[in-house]
C-alpha positions in Angstrom: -32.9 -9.7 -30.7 -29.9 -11.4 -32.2 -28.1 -11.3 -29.1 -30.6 -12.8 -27.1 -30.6 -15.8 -29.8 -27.1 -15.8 -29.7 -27.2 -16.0 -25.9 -29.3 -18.9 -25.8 -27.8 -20.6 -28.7 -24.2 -20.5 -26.3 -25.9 -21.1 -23.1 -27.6 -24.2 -24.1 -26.0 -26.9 -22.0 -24.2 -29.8 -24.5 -25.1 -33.6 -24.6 -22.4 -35.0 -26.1 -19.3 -33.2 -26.7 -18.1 -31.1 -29.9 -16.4 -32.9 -32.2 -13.5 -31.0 -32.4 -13.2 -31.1 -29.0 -13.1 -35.5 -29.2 -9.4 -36.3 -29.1 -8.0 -32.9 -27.8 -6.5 -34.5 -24.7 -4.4 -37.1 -26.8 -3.5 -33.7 -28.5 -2.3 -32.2 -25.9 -0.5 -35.1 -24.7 1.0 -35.7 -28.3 2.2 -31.6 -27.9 3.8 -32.7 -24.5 5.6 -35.8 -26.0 7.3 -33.5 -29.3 9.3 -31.5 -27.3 13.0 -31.2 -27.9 14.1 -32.5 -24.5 13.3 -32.8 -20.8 14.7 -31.9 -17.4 15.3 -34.2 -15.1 17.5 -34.3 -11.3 18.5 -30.6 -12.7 19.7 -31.5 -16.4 17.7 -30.5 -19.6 18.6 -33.3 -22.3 17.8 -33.1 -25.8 16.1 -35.9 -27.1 17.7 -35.7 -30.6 21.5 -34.2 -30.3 21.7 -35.7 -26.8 23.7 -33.2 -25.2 22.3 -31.6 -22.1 22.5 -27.9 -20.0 22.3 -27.7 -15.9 19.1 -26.0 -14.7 20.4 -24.8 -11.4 17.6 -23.6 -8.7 16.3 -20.3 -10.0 15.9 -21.1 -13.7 13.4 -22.4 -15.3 13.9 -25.0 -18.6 11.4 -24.1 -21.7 12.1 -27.1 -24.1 11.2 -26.1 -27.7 9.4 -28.1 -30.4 11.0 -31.5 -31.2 11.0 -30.3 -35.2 12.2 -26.8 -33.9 15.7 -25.3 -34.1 15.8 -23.4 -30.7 16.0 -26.7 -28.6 15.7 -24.7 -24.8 14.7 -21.5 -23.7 16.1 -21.5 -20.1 15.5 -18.6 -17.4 16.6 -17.1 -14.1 13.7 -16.3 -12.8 15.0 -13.3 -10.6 17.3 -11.4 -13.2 15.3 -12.3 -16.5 18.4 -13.3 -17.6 17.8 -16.1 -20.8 19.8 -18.4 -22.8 18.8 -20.2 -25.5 20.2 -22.8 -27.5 19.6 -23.2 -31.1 20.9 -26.0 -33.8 21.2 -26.1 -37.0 22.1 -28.4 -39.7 26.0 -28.5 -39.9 26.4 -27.5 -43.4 27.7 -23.6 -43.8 29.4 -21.1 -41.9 29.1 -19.9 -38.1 28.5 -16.8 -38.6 25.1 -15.6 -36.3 21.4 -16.6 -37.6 18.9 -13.3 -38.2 17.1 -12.5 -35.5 14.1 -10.5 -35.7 14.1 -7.2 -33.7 17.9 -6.7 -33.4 21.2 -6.9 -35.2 24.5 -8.4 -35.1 27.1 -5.3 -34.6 29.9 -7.0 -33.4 31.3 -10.8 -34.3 35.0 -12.6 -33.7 36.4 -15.7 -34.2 38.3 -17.4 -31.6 38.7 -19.3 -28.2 36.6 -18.3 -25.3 35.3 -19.9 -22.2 31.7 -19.5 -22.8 31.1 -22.7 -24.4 34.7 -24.7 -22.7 36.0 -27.8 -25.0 34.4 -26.6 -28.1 37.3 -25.5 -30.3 37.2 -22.4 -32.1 34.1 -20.2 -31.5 32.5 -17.6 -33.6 31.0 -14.8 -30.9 28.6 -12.2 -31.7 26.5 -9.1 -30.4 22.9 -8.4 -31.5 21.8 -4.9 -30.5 18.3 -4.3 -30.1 16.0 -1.5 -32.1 14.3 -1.1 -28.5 17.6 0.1 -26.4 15.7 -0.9 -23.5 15.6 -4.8 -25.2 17.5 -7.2 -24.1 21.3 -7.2 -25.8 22.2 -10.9 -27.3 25.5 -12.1 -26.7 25.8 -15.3 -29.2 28.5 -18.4 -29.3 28.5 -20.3 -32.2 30.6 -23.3 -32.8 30.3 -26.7 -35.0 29.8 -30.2 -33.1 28.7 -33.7 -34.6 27.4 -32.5 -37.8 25.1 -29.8 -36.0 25.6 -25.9 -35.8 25.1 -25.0 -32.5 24.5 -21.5 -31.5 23.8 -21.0 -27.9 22.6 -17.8 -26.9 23.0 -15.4 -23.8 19.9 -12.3 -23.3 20.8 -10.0 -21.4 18.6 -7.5 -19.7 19.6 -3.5 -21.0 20.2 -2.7 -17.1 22.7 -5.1 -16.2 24.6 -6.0 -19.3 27.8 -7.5 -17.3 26.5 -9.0 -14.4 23.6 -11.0 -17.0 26.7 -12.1 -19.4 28.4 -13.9 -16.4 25.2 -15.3 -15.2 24.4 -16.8 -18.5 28.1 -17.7 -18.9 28.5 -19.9 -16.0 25.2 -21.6 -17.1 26.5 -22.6 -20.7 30.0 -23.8 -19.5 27.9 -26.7 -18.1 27.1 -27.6 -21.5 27.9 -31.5 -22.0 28.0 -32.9 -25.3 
């Protein structure tokens, strides 16, 4: 019997609408406007940092929260390869951020080309509990005041080819 009451009760058509429901569009368009960045003619900008990452054809741009530290989640669609890019404020060391579900094995200080015209780098290697997880190869370096730490995910069965994939994406970088 309570079903059928509960049937009823659902499947009675509305007159007016709930008011929870009464502003949920400006809600949705308020979500759409807090975003860290956008991408537009191929180029994901941050609205706050201003710097900005090439979104070639084949990867897609996932801007983050405008209050958020990861800024862009971006994707190559046909290799699953990701790179994100976090920031953080500027004050402490580079050394890598914990990461939930992996960690950091290996780290180095140095010059590399991953991230070109950013001075020294701090590198790092997260190793996932799930060997079949994607590995996270990390560059770290201090610009402006901000930490940025700008991330490459690479898929367990092709380690190499996923680096240089997310590699070339990052050295488009302009801040």
């Amino acid at each position: 019997m309570s079903k059928l009451w509960w049937a009823l009760i659902l499947g009675c058509p509305r007159t007016a609408p709930l008011p929870e429901a009464q502003g949920l569009s400006s809600v949705v368009e308020a979500s759409a406007e807090a975003l860290a960045g956008e991408v537009r003619e191929g180029r994901f900008r941050d609205r706050r940092h201003g710097w900005e990452l090439p979104i070639p054809e084949g990867w897609v741009a996932y801007p983050g929260p405008e209050a958020g530290l990861m800024r862009v989640a971006v994707e190559k669609v046909a290799t699953a390869v990701r790179v994100e890019v976090w920031v953080f404020s500027g004050g402490g060391d580079l050394s890598a951020r914990r990461r939930e579900g992996c960690f950091w094995s290996y780290e180095d200080q140095g010059h590399f080309t991953a991230l070109e015209g950013a001075g020294p780098i701090h590198t790092a290697t997260c190793i996932p509990d799930d060997p079949a997880g994607p590995r996270i190869y990390a560059s770290i370096t201090r610009r402006a005041g901000q930490i940025l730490q700008v991330e490459v995910h690479a898929p367990a069965d092709r380690l190499v080819a996923a680096k240089e994939e997310g590699d070339a994406l990052t050295r488009g970088l302009i801040w």
